[in-house]
C-alpha positions as CSV (number, residue, x, y, z in Angstrom):
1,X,119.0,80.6,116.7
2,X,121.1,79.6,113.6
3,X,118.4,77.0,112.9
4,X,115.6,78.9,113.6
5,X,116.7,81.5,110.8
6,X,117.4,79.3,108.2
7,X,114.1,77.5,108.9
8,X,112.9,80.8,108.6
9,X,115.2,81.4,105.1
10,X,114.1,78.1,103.7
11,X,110.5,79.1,104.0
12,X,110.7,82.9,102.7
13,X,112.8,81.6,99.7
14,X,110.6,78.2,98.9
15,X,107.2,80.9,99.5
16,X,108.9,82.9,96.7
17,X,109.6,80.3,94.6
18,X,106.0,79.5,95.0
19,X,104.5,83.2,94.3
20,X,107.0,83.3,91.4
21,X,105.4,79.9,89.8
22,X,109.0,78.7,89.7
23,X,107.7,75.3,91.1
24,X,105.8,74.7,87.6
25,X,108.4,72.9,85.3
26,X,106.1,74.6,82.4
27,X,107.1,77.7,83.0
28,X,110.9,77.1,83.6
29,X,110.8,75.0,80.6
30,X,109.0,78.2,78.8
31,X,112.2,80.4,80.2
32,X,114.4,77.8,78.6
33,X,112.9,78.1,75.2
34,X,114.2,81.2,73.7
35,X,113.8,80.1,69.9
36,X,109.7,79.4,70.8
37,X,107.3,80.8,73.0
38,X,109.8,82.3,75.6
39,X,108.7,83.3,79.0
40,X,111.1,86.2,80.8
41,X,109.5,85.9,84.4
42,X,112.2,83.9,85.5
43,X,114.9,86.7,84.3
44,X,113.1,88.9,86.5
45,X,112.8,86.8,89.2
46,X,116.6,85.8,89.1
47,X,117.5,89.8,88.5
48,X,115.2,90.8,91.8
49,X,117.4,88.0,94.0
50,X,120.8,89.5,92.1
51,X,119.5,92.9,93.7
52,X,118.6,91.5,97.3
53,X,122.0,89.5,97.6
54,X,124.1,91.9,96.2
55,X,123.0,94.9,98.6
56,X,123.4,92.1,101.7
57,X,126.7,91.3,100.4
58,X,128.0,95.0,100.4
59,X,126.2,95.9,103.9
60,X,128.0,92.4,105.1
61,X,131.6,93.3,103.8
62,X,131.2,95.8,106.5
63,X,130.5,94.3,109.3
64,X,133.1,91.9,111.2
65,X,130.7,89.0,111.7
66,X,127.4,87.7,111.1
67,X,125.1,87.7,114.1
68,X,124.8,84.5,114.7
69,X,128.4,82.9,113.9
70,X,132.3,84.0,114.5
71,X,132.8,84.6,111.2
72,X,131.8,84.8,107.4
73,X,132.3,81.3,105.2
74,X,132.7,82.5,101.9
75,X,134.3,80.7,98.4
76,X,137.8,80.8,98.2
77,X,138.0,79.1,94.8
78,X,138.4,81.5,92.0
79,X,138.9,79.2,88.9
80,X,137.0,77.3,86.9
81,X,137.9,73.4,86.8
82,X,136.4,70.0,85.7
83,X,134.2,69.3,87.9
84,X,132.4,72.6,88.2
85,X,132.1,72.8,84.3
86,X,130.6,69.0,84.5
87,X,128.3,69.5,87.3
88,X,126.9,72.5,85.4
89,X,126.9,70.9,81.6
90,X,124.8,67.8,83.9
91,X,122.5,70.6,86.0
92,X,122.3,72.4,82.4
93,X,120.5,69.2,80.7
94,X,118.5,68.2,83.5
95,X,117.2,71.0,84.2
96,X,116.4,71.7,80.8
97,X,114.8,68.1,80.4
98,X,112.7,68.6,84.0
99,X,112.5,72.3,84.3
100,X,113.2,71.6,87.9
101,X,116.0,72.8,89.5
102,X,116.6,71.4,93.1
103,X,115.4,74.3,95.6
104,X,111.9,74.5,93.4
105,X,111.6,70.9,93.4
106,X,111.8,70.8,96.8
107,X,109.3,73.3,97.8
108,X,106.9,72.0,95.3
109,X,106.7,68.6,96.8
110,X,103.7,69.5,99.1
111,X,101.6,68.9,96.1
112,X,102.6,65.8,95.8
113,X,102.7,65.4,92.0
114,X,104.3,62.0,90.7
115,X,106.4,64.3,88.1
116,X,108.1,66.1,91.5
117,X,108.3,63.1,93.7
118,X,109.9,60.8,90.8
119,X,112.4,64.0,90.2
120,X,113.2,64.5,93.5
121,X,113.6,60.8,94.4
122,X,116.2,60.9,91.2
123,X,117.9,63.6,92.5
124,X,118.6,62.3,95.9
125,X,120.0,59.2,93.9
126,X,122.2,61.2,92.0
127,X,123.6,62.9,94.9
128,X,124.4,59.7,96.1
129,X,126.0,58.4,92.7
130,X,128.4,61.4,92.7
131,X,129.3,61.4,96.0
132,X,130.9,58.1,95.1
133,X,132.0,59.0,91.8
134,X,135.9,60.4,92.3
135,X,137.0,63.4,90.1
136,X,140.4,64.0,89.4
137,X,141.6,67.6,90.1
């Protein structure tokens, strides 16, 4: 069952992402530019998910467990540190170079276009890179 739901997650949230036109680097890239021709659509989009998981995380605070697990896995790290302020400063410029991010990426590769496959084909690499790239804590 826990697969079947997030199969089930994966494809409400990449059909979103889709609706939305999240999965055209254009119009990310249009979000990005707020000294041009800036496009909010991706504020609203972002504000309508703050909505949706904030009211889920309330309603789950009061329950015990989730349905489908013995228990809630949440982040116990509280504090900034180095490698979460360099992973976000390299996310930052790539996806301000790209205007992908990875879930859109992802759920745009159906189409297939040589701009997705070439990002997403980077992305893997670099996943691989710094998983072998140590980080001092």
């Amino acid at each position: 069952m826990q697969l079947f739901f997030a199969l089930l997650s994966g494809l409400l949230i990449s059909a979103g992402i889709a609706v939305s036109k999240m999965i055209d680097p254009q119009k990310v890239l249009g979000f990005l530019d707020l000294t041009g021709n800036w496009d909010p659509s991706l504020a609203f989009v972002m504000a309508a998910a703050l909505v949706v998981y904030t009211i889920g995380y309330r309603l789950s605070q009061k329950k015990g467990a989730p349905l489908l697990s013995s228990g809630f896995t949440l982040p116990s790290k509280q504090q900034l540190d180095r490698s979460l302020l360099i992973g976000a400063a390299i996310f930052g410029v790539g996806w301000g170079l790209a205007g992908y991010c990875p879930g859109p990426a992802i759920a745009a590769l159906p189409a297939a276009s040589s701009g997705t496959v070439g990002f997403v084909a980077m992305m893997i690499i670099g996943w691989f890179i710094a998983g072998k790239v140590p980080l001092k804590k």
